[in-house]
GUBADO-160895 format. One line per field, with one value per residue: residue number from 0; residue in one letter; x, y, z of N, C-alpha, C in turn. Coordinates in Angstrom, 1 decimal, always signed. Each point is the difference from the previous one (the first is absolute). Layout:
BEGIN
nr = (NUM / ...)
rest = (A / ...)
npx = (X / ...)
npy = (Y / ...)
npz = (Z / ...)
capx = (X / ...)
capy = (Y / ...)
capz = (Z / ...)
cpx = (X / ...)
cpy = (Y / ...)
cpz = (Z / ...)
END
This chain:
BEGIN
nr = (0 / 1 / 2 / 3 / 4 / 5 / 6 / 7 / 8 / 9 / 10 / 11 / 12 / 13 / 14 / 15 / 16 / 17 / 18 / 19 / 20 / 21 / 22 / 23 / 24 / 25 / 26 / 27 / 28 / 29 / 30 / 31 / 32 / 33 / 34 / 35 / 36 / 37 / 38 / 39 / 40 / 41 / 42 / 43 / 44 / 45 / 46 / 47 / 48 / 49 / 50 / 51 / 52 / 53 / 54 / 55 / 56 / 57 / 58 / 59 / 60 / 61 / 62 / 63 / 64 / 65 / 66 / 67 / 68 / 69 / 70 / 71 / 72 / 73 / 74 / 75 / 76 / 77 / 78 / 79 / 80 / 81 / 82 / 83 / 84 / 85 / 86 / 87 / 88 / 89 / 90 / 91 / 92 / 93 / 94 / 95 / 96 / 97 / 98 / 99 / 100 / 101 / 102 / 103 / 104 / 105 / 106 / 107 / 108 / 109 / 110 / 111 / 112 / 113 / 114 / 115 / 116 / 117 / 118 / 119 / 120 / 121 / 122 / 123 / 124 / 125 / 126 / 127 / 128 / 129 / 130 / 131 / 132 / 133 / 134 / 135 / 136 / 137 / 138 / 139 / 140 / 141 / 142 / 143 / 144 / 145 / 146 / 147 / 148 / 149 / 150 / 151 / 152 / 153 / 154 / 155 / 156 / 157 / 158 / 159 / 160 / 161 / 162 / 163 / 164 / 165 / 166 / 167 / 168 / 169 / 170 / 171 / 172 / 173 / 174 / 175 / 176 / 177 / 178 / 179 / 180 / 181)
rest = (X / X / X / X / X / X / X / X / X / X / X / X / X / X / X / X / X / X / X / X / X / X / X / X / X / X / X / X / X / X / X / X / X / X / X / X / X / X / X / X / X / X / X / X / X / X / X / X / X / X / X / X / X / X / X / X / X / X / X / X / X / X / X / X / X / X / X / X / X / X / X / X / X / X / X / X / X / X / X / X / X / X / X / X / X / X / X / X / X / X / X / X / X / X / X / X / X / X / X / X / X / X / X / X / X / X / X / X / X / X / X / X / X / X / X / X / X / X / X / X / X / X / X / X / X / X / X / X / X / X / X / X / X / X / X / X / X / X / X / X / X / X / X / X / X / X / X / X / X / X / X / X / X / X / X / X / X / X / X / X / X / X / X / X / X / X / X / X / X / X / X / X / X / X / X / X / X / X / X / X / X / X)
npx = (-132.4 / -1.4 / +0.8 / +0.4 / +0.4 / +0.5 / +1.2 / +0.4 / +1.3 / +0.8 / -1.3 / +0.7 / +0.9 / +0.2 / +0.6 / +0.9 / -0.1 / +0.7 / +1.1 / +0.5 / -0.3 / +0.0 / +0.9 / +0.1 / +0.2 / +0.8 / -0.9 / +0.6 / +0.7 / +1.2 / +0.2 / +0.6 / +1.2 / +1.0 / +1.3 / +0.3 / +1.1 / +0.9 / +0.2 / -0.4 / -1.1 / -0.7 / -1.7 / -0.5 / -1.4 / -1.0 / -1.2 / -0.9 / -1.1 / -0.5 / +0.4 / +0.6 / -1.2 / -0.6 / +1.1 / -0.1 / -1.4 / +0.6 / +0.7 / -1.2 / -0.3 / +1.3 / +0.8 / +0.4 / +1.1 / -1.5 / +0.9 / -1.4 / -1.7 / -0.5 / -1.0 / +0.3 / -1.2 / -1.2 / +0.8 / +0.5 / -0.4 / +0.1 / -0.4 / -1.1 / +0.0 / -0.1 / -1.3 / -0.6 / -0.2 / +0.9 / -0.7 / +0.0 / +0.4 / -1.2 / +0.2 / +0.5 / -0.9 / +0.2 / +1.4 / -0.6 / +0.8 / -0.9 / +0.8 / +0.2 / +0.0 / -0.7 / +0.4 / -0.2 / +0.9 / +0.6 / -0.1 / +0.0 / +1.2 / +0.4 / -0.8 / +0.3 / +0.9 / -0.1 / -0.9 / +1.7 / +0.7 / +0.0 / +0.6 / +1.3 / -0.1 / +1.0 / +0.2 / -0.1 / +1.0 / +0.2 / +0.7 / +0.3 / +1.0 / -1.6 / +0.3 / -1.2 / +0.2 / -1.1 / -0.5 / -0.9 / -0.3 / -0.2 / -1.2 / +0.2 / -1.0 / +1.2 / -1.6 / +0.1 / +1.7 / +0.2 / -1.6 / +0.5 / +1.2 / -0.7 / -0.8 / +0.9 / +0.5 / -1.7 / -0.2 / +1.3 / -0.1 / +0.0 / -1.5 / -0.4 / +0.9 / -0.6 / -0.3 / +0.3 / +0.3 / +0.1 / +0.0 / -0.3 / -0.1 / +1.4 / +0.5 / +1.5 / -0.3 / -1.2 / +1.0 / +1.1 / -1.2 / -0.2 / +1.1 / +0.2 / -0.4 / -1.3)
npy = (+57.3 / -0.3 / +0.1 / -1.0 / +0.3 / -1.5 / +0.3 / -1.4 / +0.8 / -1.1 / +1.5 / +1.0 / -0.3 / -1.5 / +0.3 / +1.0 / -0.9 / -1.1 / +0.6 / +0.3 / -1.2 / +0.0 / +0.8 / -0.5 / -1.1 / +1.1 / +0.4 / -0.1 / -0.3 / +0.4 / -0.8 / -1.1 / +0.4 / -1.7 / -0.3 / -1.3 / -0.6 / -0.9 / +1.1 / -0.3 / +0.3 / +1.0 / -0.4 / +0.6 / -1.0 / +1.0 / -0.4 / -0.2 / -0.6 / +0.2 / +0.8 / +0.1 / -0.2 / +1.2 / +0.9 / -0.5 / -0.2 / +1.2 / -0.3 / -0.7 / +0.7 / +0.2 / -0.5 / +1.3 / -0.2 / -0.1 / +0.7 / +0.8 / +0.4 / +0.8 / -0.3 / +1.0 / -0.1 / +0.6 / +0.8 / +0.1 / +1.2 / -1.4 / -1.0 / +0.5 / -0.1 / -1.4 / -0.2 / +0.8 / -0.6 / -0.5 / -0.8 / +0.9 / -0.8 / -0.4 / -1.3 / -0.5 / -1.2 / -0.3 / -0.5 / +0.1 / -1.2 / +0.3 / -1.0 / +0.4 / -0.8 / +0.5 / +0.6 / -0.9 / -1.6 / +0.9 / +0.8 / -0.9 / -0.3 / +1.4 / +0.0 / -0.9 / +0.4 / +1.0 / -0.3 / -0.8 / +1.1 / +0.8 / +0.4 / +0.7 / +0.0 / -0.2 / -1.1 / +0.7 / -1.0 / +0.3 / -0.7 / +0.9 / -0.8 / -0.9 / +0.4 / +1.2 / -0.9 / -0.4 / +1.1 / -0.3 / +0.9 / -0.3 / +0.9 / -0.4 / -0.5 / -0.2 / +0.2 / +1.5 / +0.9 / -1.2 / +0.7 / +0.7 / -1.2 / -0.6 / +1.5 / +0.9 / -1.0 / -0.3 / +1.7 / -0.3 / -0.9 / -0.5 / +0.9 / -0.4 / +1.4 / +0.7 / -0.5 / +1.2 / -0.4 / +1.3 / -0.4 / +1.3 / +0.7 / +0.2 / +0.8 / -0.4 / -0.9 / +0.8 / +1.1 / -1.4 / -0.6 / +1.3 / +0.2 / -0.5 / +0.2 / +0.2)
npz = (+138.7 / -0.7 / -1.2 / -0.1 / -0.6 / -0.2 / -0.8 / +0.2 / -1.3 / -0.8 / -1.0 / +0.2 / -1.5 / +0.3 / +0.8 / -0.3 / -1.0 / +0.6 / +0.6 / -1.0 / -0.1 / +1.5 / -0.2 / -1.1 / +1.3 / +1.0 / +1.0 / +0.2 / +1.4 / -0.6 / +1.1 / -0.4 / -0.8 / +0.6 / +0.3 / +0.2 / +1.3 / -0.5 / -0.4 / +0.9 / -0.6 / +0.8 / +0.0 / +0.3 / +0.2 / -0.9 / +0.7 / -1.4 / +0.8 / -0.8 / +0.4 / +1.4 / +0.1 / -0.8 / +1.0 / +1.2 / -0.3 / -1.1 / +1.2 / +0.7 / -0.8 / +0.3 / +0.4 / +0.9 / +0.2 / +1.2 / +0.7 / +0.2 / +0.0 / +0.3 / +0.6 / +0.8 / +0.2 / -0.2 / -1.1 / +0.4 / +0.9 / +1.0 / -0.8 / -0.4 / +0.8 / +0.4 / -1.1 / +0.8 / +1.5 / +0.9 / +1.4 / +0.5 / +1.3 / +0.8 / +0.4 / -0.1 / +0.1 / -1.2 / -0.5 / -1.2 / -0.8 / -1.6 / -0.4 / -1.2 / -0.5 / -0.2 / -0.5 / -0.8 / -0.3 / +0.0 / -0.7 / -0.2 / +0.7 / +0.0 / -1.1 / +0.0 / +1.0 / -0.8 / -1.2 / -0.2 / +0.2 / +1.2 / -1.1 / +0.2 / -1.3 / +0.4 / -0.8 / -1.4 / -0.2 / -1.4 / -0.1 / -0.2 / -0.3 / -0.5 / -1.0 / +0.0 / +1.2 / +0.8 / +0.9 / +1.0 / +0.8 / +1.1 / +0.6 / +1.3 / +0.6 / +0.8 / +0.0 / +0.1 / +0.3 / +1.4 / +0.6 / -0.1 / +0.6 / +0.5 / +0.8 / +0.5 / +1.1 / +0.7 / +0.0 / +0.6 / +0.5 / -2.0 / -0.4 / +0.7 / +0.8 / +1.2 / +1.1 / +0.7 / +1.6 / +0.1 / +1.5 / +0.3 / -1.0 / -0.3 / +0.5 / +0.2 / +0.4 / +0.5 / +0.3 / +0.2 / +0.0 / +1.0 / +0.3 / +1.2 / +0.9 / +0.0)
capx = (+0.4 / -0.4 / +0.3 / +2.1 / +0.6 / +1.4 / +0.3 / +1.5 / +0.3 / +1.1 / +1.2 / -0.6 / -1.2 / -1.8 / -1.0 / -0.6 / -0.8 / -1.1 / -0.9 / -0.5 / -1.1 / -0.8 / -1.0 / -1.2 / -0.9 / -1.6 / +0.1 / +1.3 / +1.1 / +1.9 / +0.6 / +1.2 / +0.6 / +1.1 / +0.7 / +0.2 / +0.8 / +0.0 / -0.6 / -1.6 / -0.8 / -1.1 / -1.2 / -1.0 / -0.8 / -0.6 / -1.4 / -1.1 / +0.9 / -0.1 / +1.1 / +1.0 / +0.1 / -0.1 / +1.0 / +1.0 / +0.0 / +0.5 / +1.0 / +0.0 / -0.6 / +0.5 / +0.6 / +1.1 / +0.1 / +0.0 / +0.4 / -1.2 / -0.6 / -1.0 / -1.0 / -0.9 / -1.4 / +0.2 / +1.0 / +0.3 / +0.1 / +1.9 / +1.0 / -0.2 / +1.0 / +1.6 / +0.9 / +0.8 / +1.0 / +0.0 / -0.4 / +0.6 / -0.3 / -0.4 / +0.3 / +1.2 / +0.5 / +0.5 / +0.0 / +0.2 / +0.3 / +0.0 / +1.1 / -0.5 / +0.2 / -0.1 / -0.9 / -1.4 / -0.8 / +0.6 / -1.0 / -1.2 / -0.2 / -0.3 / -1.9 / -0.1 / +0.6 / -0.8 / -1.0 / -0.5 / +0.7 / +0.1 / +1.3 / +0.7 / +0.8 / +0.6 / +0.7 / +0.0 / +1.2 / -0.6 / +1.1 / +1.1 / +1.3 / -0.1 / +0.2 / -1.1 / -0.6 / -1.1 / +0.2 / -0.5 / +0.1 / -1.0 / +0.4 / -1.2 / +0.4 / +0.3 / -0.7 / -0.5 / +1.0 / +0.1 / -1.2 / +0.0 / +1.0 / -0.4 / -0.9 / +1.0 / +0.7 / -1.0 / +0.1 / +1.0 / -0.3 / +1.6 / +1.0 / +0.1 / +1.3 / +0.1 / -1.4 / +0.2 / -0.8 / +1.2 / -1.3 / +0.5 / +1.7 / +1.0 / -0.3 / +0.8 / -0.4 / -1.0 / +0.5 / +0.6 / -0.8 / -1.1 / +0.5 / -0.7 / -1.2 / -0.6)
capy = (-1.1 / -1.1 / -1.4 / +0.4 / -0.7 / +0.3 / -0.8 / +0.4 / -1.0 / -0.2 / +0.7 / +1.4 / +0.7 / -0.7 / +0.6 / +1.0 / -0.1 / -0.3 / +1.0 / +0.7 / -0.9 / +0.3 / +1.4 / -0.3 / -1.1 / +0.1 / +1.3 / -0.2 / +1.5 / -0.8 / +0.6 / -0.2 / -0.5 / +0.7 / -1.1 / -0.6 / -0.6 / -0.9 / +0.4 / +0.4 / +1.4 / -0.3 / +1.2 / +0.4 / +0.8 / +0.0 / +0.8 / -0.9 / -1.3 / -0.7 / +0.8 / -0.8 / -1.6 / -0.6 / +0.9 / -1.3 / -0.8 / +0.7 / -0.3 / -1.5 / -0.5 / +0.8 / -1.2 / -0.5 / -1.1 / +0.4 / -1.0 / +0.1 / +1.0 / -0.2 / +1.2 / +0.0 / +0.5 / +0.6 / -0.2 / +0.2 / +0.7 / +0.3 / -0.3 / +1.3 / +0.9 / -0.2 / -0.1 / +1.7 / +0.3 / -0.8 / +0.6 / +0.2 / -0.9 / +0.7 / -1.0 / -0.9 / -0.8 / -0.8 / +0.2 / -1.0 / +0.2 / -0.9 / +0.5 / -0.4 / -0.2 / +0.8 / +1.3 / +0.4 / -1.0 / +0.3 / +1.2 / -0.7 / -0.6 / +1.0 / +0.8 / -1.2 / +0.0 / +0.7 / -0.1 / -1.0 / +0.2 / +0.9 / +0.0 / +0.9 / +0.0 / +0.7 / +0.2 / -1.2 / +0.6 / -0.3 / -0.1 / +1.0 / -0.2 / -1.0 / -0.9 / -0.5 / -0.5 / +1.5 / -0.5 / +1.0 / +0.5 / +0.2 / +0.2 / -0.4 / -1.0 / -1.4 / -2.1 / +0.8 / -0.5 / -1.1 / -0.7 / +0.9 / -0.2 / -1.2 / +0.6 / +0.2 / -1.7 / -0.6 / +0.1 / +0.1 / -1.5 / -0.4 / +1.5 / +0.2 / -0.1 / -0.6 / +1.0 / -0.6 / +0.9 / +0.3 / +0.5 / +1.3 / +0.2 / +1.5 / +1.5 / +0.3 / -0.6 / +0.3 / +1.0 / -0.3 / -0.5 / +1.0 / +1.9 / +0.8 / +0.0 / +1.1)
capz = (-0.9 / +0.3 / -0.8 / -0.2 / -1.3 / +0.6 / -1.5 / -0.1 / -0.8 / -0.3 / -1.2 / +0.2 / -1.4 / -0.2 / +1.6 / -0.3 / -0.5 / +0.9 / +0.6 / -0.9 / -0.1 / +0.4 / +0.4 / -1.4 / +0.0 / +1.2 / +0.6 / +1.1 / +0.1 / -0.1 / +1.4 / -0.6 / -0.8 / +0.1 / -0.2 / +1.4 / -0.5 / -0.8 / -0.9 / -0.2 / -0.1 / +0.7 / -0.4 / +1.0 / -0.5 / +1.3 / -0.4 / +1.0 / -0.1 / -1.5 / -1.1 / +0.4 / -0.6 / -1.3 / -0.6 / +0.4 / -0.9 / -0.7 / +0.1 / -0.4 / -1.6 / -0.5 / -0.4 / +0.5 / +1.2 / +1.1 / +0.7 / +0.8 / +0.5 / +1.4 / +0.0 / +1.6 / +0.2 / +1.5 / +0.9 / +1.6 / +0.2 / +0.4 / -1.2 / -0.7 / +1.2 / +0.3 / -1.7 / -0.2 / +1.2 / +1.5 / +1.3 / +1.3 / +0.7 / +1.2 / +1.6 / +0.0 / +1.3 / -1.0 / -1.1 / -1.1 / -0.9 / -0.8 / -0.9 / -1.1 / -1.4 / -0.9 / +0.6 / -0.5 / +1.5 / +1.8 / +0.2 / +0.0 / +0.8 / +0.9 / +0.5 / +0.2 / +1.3 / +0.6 / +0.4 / +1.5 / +1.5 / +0.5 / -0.1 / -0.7 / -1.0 / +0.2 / -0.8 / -1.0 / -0.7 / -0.9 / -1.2 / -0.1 / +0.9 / +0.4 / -0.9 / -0.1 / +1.2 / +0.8 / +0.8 / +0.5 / +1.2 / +0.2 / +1.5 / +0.3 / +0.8 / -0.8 / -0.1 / -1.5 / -1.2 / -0.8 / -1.1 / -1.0 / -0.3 / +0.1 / -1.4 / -1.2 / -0.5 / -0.6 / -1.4 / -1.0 / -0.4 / -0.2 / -0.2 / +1.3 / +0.1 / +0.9 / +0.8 / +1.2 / +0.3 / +1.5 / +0.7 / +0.4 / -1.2 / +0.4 / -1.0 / -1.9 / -1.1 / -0.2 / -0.7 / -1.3 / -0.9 / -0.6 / -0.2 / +1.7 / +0.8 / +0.3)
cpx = (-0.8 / -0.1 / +1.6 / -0.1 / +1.7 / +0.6 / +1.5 / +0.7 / +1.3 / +1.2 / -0.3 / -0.4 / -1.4 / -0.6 / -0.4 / -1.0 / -1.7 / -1.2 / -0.6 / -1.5 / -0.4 / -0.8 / -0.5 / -1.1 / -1.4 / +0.1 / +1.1 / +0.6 / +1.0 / +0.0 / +1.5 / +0.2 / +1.4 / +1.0 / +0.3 / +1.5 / -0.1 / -0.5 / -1.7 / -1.1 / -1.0 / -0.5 / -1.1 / -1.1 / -1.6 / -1.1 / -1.4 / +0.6 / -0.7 / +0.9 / +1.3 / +0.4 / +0.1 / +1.5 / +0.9 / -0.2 / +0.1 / +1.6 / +0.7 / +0.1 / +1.3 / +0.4 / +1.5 / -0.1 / +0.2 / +0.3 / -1.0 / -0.7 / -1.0 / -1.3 / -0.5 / -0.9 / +0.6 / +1.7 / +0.3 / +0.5 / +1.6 / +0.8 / +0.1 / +1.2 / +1.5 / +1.0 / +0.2 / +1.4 / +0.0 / -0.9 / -0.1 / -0.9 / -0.8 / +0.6 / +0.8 / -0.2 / +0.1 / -0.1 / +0.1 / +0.8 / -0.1 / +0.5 / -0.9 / +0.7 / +0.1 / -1.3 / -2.1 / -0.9 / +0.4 / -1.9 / -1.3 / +0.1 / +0.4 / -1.1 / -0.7 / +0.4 / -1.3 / -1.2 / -0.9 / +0.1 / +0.0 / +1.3 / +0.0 / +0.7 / +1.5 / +1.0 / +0.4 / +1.3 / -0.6 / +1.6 / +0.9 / +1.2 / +0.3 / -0.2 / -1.5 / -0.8 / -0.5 / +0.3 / -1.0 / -0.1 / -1.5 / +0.1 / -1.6 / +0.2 / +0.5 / -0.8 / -0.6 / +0.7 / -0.1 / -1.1 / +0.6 / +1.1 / -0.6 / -0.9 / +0.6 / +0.9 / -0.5 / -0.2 / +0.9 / +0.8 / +1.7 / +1.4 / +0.7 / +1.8 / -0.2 / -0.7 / +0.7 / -0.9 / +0.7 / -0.8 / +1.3 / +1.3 / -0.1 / -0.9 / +0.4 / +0.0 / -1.3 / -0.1 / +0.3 / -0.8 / -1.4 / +0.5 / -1.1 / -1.2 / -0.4 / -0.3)
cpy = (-1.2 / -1.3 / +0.3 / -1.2 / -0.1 / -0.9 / +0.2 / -0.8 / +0.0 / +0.5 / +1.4 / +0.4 / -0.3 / +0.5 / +1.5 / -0.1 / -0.5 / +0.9 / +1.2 / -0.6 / -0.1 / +1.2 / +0.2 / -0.5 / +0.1 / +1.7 / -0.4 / +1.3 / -0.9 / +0.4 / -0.2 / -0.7 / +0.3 / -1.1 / -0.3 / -0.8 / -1.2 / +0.7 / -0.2 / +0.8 / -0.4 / +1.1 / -0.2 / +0.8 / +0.6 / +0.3 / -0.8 / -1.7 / -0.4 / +0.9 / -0.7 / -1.3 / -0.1 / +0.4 / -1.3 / -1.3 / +0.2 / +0.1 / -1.4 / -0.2 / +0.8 / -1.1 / +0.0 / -0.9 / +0.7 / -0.4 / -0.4 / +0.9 / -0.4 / +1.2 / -0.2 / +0.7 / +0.6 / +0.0 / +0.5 / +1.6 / +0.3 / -0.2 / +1.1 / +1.2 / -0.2 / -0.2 / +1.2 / +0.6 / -0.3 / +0.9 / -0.1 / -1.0 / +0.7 / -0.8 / -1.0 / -1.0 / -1.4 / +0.5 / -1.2 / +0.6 / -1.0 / +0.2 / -0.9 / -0.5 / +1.4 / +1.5 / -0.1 / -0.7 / +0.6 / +1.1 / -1.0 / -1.0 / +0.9 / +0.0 / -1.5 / +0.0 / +1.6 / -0.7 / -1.1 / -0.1 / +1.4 / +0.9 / +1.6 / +0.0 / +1.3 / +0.5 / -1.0 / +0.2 / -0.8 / -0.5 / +0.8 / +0.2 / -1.5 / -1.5 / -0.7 / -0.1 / +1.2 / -0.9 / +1.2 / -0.4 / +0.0 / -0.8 / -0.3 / -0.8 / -1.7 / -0.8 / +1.0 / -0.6 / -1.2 / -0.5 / +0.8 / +0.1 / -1.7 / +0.1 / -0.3 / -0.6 / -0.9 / +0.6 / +0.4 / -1.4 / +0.1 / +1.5 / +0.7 / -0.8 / -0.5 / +1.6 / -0.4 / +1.6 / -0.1 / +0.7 / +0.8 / +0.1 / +0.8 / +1.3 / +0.4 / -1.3 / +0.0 / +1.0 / +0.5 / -1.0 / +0.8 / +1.2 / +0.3 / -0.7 / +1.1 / +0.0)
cpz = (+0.5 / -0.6 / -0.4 / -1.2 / -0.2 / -1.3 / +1.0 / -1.2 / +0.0 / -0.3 / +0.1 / -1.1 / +0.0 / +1.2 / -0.7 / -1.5 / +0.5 / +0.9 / -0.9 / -0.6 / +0.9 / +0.6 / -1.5 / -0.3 / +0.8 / +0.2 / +1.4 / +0.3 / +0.5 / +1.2 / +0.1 / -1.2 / -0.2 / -0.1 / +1.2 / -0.4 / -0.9 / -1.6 / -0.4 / +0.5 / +1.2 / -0.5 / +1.2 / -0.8 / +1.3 / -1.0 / +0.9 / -0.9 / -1.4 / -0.9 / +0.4 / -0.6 / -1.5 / -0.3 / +0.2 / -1.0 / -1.5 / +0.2 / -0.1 / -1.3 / -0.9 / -0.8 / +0.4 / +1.5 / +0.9 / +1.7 / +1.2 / -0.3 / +0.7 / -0.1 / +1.3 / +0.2 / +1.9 / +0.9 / +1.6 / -0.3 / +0.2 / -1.0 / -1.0 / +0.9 / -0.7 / -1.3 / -0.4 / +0.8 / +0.8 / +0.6 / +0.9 / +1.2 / +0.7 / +0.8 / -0.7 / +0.6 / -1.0 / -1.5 / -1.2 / -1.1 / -0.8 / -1.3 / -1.4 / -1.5 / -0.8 / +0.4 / -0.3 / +1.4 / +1.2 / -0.2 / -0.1 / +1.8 / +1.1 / -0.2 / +0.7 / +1.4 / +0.6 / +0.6 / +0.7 / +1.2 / +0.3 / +0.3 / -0.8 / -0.9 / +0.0 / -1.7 / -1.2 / -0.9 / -1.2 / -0.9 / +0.1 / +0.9 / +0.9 / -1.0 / -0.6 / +0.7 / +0.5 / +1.8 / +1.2 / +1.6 / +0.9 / +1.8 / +0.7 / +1.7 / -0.4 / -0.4 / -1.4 / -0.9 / -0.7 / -0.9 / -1.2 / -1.0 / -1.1 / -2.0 / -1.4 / -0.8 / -0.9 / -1.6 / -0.9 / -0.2 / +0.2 / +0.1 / +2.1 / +0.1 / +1.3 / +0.9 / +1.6 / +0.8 / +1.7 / +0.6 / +1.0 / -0.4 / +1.0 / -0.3 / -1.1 / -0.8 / -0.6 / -0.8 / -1.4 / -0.6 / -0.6 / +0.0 / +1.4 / +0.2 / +0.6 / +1.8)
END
């Protein structure tokens, strides 16, 4: 997955129309399309990056009211990881957590905390059971986390709940924020 295309909207009819426009609009493959809390849809798109973009920007043009989308070129290998399933830690010796507004800006300031820092993406909760909000996980040495905590702040501006970063958690609470460590 080397371009992500990300629509999150308001209303689940107009999302699943929407997304129906855009897998019309470009050559794309639906990585998701699904409902998140507060009653709104998230779609995930993938391909090379001028299709991505023309399917995101075809979503733009619907005319329904969208609550973000985004298109990421060269996404991060880990993030592509973790919008599928937690993973597992190799070392532990700090952990981050950045909590988000809404699910579309959190996947854009996870790839944002990747690639500026030397860090583990352990885990991305995307909306579901959380009232919207996304929130993700990620492990490293403390001056990592925090550049990488710092990353992510920076690009989630006003949508950023709050980012903290605990240098040698427990084991079970490390646990219970990635399902183990390896």
């Amino acid at each position: 997955m080397k371009t992500l295309g990300i629509v999150e909207c308001w209303h689940i009819a107009a999302g699943v129309r929407i997304a129906d426009t855009m897998m019309k609009a470009a050559d794309v493959k639906l990585v998701r399309a699904s409902t998140i809390c507060s009653g709104r849809y998230l779609i995930y798109v993938t391909g090379d990056q001028a299709a991505v973009a023309a399917s995101v920007e075809a979503a733009r043009s619907d005319g329904s009211k969208i609550k973000d989308s985004f298109v990421i070129s060269s996404l991060s290998p880990q993030v592509a990881a973790v919008l599928k399933s937690p993973v597992a830690l190799t070392e532990v010796k700090a952990i981050g957590i950045v909590e988000c507004r809404n699910v579309s800006t959190g996947v854009v300031a996870a790839d944002a905390a990747v690639k500026r820092s030397d860090i583990e993406l352990a885990r991305f909760a995307a909306g579901q059971g959380i009232n919207g909000k996304s929130y993700f996980v990620m492990s490293g040495d403390v001056a990592a986390v925090q550049e990488a905590a710092d990353a992510a702040s920076a690009v989630l501006g006003k949508n950023i709940i709050e980012a903290v970063v605990i240098p040698g958690p427990d084991a079970s609470v490390v646990k219970a924020l990635v399902r183990g460590t390896r």
